[in-house]
VEXDREN-2710 file (C-alpha; in Angstrom, 1 decimal):
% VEXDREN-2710
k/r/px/py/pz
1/UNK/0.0/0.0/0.0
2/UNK/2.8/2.2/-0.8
3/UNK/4.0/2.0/3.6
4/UNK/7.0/0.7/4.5
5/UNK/6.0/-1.7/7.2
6/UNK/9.7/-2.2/8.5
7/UNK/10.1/1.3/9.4
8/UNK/6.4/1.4/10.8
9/UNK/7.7/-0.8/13.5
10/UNK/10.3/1.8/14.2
11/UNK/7.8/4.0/17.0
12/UNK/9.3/6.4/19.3
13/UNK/8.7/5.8/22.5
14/UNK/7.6/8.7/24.7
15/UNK/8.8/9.0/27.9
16/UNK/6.0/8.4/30.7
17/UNK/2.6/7.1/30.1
18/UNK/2.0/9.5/26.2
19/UNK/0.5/7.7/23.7
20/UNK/3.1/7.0/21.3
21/UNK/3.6/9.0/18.1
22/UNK/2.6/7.3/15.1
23/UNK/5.2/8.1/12.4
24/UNK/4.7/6.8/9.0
25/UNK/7.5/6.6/6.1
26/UNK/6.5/7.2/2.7
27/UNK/8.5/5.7/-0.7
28/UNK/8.9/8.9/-2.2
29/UNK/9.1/6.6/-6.1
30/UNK/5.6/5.0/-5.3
31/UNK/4.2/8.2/-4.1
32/UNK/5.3/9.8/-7.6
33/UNK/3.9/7.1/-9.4
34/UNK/0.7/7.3/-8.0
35/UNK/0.1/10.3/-8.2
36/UNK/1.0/10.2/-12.0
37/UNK/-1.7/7.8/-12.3
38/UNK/-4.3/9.9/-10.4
39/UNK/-3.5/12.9/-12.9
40/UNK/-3.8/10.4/-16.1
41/UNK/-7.1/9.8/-14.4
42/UNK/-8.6/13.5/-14.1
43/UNK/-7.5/14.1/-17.8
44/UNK/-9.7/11.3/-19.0
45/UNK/-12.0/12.5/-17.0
46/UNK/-12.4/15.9/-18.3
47/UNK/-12.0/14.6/-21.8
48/UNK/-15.2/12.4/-20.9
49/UNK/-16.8/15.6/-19.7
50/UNK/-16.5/17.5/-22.8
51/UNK/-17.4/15.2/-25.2
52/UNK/-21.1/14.7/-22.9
53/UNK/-21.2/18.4/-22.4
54/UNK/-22.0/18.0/-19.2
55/UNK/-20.5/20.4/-16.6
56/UNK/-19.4/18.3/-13.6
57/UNK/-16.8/19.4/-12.0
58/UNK/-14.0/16.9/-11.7
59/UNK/-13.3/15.1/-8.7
60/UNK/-10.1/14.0/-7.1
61/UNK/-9.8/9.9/-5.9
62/UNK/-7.5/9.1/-3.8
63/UNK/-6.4/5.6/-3.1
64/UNK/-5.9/3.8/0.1
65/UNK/-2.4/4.5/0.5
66/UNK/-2.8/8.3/0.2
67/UNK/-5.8/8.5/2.2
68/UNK/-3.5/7.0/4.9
69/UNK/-0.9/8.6/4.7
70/UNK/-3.3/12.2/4.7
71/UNK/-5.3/10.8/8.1
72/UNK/-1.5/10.2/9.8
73/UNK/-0.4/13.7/8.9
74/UNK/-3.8/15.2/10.5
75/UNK/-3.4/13.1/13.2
76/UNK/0.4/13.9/14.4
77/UNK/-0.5/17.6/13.2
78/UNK/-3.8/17.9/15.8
79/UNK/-1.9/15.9/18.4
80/UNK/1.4/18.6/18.1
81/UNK/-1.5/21.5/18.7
82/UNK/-2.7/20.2/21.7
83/UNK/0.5/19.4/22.9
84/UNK/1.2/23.4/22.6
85/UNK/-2.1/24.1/23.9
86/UNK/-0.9/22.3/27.3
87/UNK/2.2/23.9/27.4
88/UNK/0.5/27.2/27.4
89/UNK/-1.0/28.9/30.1
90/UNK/-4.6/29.1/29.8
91/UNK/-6.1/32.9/29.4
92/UNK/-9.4/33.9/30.1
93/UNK/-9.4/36.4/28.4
94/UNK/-8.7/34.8/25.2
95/UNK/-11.6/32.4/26.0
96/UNK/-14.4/34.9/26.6
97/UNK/-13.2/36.8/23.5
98/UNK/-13.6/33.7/21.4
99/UNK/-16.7/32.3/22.7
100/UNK/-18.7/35.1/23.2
101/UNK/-22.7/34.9/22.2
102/UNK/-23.9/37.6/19.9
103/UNK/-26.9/38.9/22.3
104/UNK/-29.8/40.8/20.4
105/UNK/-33.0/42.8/22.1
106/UNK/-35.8/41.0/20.5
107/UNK/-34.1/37.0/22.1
108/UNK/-34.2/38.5/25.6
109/UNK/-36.8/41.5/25.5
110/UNK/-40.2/42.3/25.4
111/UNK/-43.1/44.4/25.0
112/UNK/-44.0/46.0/28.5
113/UNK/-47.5/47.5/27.1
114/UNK/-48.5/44.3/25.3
115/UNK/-47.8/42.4/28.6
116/UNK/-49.7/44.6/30.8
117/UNK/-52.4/44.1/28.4
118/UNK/-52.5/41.0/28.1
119/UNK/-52.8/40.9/31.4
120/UNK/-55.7/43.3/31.7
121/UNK/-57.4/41.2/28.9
122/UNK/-57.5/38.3/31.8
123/UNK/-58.1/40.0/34.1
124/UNK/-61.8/39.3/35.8
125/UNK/-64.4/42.1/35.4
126/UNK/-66.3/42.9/38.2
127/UNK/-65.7/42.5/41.7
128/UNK/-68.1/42.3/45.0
129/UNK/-69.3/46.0/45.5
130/UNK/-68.3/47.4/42.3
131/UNK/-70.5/49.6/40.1
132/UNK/-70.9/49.3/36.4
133/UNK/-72.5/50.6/33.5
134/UNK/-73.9/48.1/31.1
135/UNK/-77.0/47.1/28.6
136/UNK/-79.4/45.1/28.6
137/UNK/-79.1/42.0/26.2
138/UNK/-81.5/40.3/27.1
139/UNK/-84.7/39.8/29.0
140/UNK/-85.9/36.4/30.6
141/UNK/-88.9/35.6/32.8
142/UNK/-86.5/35.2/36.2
143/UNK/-84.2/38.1/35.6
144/UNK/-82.3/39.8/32.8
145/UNK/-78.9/39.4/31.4
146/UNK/-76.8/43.0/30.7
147/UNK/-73.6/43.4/28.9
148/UNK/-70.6/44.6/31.1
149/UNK/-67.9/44.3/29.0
150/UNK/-66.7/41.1/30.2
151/UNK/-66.1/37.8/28.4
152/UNK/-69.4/36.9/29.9
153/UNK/-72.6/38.9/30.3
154/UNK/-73.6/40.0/34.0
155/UNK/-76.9/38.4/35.4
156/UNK/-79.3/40.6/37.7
157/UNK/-82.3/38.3/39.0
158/UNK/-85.8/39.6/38.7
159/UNK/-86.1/40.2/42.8
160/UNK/-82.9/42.8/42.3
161/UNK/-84.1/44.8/39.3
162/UNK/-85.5/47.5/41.7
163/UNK/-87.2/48.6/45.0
164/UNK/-90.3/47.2/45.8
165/UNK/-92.6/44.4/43.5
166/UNK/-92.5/45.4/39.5
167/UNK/-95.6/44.3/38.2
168/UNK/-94.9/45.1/34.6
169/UNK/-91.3/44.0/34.0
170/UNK/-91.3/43.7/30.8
171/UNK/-92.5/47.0/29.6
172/UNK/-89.9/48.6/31.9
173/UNK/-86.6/47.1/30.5
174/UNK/-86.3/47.1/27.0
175/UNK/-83.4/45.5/24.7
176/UNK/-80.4/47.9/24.6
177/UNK/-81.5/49.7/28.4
178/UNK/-78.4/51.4/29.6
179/UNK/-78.2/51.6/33.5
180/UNK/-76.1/51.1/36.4
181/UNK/-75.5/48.1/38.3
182/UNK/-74.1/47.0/41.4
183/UNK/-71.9/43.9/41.5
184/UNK/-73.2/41.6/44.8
185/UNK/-71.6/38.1/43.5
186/UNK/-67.9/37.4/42.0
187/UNK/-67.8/35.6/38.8
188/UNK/-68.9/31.8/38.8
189/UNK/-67.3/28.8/36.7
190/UNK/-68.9/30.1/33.4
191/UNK/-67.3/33.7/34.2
192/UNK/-70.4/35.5/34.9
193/UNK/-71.1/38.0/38.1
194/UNK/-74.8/38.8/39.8
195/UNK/-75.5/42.5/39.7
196/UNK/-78.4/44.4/41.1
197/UNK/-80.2/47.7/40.7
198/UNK/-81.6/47.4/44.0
199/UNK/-78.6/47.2/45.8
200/UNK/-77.2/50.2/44.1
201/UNK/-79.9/52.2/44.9
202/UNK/-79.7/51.2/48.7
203/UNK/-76.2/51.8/48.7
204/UNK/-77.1/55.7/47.5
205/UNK/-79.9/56.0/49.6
206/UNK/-77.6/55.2/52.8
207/UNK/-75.1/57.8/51.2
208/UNK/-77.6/60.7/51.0
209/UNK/-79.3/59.8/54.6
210/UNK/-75.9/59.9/56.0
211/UNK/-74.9/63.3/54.6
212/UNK/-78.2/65.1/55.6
213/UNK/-77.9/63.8/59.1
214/UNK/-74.2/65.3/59.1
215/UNK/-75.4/68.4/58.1
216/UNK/-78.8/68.7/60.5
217/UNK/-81.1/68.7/57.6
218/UNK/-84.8/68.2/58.3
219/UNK/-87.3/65.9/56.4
220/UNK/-90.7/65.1/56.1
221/UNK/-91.9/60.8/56.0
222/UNK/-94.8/59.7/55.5
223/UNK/-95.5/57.1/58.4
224/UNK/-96.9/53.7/56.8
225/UNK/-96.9/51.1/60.4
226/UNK/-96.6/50.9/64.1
227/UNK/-95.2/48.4/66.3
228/UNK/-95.3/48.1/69.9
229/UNK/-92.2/50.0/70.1
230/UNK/-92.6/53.0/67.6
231/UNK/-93.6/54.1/64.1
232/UNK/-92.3/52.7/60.9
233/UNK/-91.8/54.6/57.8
234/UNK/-89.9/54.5/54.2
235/UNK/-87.0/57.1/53.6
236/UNK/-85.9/56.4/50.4
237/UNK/-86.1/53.3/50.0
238/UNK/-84.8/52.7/53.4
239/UNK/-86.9/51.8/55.8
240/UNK/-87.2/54.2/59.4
241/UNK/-87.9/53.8/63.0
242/UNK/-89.4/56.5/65.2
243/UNK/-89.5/55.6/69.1
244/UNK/-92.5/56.4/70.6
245/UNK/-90.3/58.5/72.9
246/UNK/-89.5/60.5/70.4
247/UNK/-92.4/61.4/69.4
248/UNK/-93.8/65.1/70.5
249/UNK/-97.5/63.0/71.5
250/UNK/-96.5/59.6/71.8
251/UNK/-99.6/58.7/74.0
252/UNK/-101.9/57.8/70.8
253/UNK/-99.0/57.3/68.4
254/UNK/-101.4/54.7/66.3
255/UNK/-103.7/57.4/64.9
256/UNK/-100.2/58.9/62.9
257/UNK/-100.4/55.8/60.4
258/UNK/-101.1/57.9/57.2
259/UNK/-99.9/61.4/58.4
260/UNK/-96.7/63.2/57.4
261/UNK/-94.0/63.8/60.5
262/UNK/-91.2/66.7/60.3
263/UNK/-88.3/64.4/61.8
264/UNK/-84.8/64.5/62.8
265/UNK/-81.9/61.7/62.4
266/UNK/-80.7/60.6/65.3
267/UNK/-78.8/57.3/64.3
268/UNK/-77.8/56.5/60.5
269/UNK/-76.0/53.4/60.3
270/UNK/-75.2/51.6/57.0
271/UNK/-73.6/48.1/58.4
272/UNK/-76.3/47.6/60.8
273/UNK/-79.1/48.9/58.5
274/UNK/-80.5/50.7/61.3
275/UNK/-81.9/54.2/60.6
276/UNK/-83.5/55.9/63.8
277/UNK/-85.7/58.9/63.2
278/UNK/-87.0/62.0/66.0
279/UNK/-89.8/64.1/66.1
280/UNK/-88.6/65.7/69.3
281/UNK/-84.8/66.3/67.9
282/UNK/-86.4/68.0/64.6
283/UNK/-87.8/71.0/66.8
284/UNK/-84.8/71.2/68.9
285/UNK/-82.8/71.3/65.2
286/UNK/-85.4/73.9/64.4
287/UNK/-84.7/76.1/67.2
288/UNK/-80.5/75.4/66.6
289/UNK/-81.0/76.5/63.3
290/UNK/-82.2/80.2/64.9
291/UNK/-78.7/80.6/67.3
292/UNK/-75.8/82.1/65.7
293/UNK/-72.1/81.6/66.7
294/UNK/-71.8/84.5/69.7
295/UNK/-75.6/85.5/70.4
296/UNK/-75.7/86.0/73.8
297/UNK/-78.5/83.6/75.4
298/UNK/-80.4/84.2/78.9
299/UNK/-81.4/80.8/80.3
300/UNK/-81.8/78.9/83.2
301/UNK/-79.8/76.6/85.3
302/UNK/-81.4/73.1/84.9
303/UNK/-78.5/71.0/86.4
304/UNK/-75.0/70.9/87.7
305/UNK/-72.6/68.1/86.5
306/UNK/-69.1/67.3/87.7
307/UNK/-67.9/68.6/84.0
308/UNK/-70.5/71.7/83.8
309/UNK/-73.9/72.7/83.8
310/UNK/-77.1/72.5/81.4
311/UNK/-78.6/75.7/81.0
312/UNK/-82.6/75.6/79.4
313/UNK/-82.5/77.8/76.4
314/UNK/-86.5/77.6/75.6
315/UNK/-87.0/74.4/74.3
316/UNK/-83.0/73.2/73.5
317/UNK/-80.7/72.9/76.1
318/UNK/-76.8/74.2/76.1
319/UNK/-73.8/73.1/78.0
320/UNK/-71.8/75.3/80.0
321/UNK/-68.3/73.3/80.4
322/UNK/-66.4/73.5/83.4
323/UNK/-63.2/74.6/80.5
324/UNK/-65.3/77.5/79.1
325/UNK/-66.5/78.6/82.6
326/UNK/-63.9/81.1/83.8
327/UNK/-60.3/82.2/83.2
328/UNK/-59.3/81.5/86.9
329/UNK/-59.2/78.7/88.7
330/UNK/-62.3/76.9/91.0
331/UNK/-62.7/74.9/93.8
332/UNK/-66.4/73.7/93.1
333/UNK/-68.5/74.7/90.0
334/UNK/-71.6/75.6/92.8
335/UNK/-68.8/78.8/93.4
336/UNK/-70.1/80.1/90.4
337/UNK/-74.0/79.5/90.1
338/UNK/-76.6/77.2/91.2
339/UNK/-79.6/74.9/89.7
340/UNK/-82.0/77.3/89.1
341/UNK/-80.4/80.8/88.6
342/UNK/-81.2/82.9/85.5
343/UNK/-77.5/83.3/83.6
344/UNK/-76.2/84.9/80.7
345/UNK/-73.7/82.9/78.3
346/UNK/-72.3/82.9/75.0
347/UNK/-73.0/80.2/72.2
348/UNK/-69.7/79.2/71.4
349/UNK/-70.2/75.6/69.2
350/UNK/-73.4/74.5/67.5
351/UNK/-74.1/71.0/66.2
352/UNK/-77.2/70.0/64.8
353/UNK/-75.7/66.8/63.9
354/UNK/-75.7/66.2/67.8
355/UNK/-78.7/68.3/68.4
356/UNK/-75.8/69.9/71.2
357/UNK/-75.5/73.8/71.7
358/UNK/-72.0/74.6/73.9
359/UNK/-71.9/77.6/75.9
360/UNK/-69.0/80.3/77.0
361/UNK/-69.2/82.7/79.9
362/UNK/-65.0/83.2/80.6
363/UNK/-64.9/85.4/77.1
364/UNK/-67.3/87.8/78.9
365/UNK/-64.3/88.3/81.6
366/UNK/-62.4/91.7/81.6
367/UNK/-59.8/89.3/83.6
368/UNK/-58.8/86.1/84.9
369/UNK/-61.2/85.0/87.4
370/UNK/-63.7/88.0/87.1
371/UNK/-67.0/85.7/87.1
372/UNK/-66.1/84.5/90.8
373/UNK/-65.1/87.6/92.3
374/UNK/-67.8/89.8/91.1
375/UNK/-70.7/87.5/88.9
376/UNK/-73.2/90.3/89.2
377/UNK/-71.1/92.8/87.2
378/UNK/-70.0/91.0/84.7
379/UNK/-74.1/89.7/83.7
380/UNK/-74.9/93.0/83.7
381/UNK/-72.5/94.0/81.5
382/UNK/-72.9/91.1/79.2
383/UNK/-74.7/92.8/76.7
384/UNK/-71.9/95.3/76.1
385/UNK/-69.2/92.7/76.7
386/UNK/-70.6/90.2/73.5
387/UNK/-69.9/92.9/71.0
388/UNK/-66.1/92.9/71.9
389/UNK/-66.4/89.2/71.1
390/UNK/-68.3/89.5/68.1
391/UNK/-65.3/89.4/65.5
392/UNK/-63.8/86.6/67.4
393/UNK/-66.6/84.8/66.0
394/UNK/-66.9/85.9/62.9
395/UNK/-63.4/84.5/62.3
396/UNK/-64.2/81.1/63.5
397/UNK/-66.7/81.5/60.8
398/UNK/-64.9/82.8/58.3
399/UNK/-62.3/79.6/58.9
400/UNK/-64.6/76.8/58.5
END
């Protein structure tokens, strides 16, 4: 095969445990003559090519012998790279620069705004307590179904389309109805929520009764029960209790079913549901609503308490506090008056939230301690006294 097996024999031997080198000796006549023949082969080859003309381009063949000898030469050639390679001290460098990853945005990157709404897209529409505006899609003999913008339409029951019993359902929604519905049920398994019109409008009534009582407001009911314990009326929607001791006649408090009542809120409490109404608190709010921030009052004395005193102001009553009292100090509020006496104070707080009118007798001091040293004086003077006090007031005013 054109290999001199004698001198094939002759391996170096490497010193330690190397795989020996594999050196192969080539006859230098039979390497000529061979590749004399493999040229004597491509011209005939070529000359066989033109006379077809076919254009293939020629290819080389290489025999046995030369295909060995080629594989030896690779092989002692790899074998004297890696040998350098482990002589060499490895640099990282080197490495990183060679093997380093071409990095482009769109293989590690992404759309933040497509993401977020994607997200949004599955994201469940309409929690417990939430209000939304839909149309109705359709009307069924137990409830309707109204379009929320969800995957799935939102269901309101016939019992929760509004206050009261609707005779003539019907004729009051109609195909394509916009209105505003409360959410009182989280999605089910086929992605639809219960909503109500009722509940929304309870939810508003509650709202507006809770704002009148805060600012005093007065209204009229129209009283449709009794119980043992009081009248019942409606108030929006919501229904209202009026004790019978809070009524102005409360003796034959049957004969007002029917009759209209100018009442007071005295408790408004959403959570509980509990609205408590007052016949007696709406004339006292009546009277409140006649007192200005300091008018001088003349009343009487009704009781002494350990933090002040209750003065009777003709059909409301104030509170004198022991703080607004005088400028000096006191041993015993009985010092200063007693149940009974005819004083003059000024109205320094009004709530008719609270129904409660406070009082102020130390601003009518020309100094500390004036009321207990010489009472008489300063009520007698409390007329001219007031009007020093007057833009006091209408500051406090002014800064609410």
């Amino acid at each position: 095969m054109g290999v001199n097996n004698k001198n094939a024999q002759d391996i170096i031997q490497p010193k330690g445990n190397k795989k020996p080198l594999q050196v192969l000796h080539i006859s230098k006549k039979d390497t000529q003559k061979k590749s004399q023949d493999i040229v004597n082969k491509q011209t005939n080859s070529q000359e066989e090519t033109k006379k077809e003309n076919i254009a293939i381009k020629p290819q080389i063949i290489k025999d046995d012998s030369v295909k060995e000898i080629e594989d030896s030469n690779e092989n002692t050639k790899d074998f004297d790279i890696s040998q350098q390679d482990l002589n060499r001290p490895l640099s990282f460098s080197e490495q990183n620069t060679e093997f380093q990853l071409e990095r482009t945005v769109d293989e590690f990157d992404f759309d933040e705004s497509a993401f977020l709404e994607a997200l949004n897209e599955n994201e469940p529409i309409g929690a417990t307590g939430e209000t939304i505006s839909g149309k109705v899609i359709a009307i069924e003999s137990d409830g309707l179904y109204i379009d929320i913008g969800g995957k799935a339409p939102g269901y309101m029951p016939k019992k929760e389309c509004g206050l009261g019993v609707i005779t003539n359902f019907k004729e009051k929604f109609s195909i394509g109805l916009e209105m505003e519905v409360l959410v009182i049920k989280e999605q089910n398994a086929d992605g639809m929520v219960t909503v109500s019109a009722r509940a929304l409008i309870l939810r508003q009534s509650w709202e507006k009764v809770s704002s009148s009582a805060k600012n005093g407001e007065l209204i009229n009911v129209l009283i449709n029960g009794f119980n043992r314990g009081g009248l019942t009326c409606d108030v929006d929607g919501l229904r209202g209790f009026i004790p019978r001791s809070q009524l102005e006649d409360g003796q034959d408090y049957q004969s007002f079913i029917g009759k209209t009542l100018k009442v007071a809120f005295l408790e408004v409490n959403p959570e509980s549901r509990k609205l408590v109404l007052s016949e007696k608190k709406a004339s006292l709010v009546s009277r409140l609503t006649s007192l200005e921030l300091g008018q001088l009052i003349e009343g009487e004395v009704l009781a002494v308490k350990p933090y002040g005193f209750f003065i009777d102001l003709g059909g409301a009553s104030g509170l004198l506090h022991q703080s607004s009292l005088t400028n000096g100090s006191i041993r015993s509020l009985r010092e200063v008056f007693r149940e009974g006496e005819i004083i003059k104070a000024l109205i320094s707080e009004i709530d008719l939230e609270k129904g409660r009118i406070g009082l102020n007798t130390a601003l009518l001091e020309n100094t500390a301690g004036e009321l207990i040293i010489d009472k008489q004086k300063v009520m007698q003077e409390a007329t001219e006294r007031a009007l020093k006090t007057k833009a006091l007031f209408d500051k406090k005013e002014q800064d609410k």
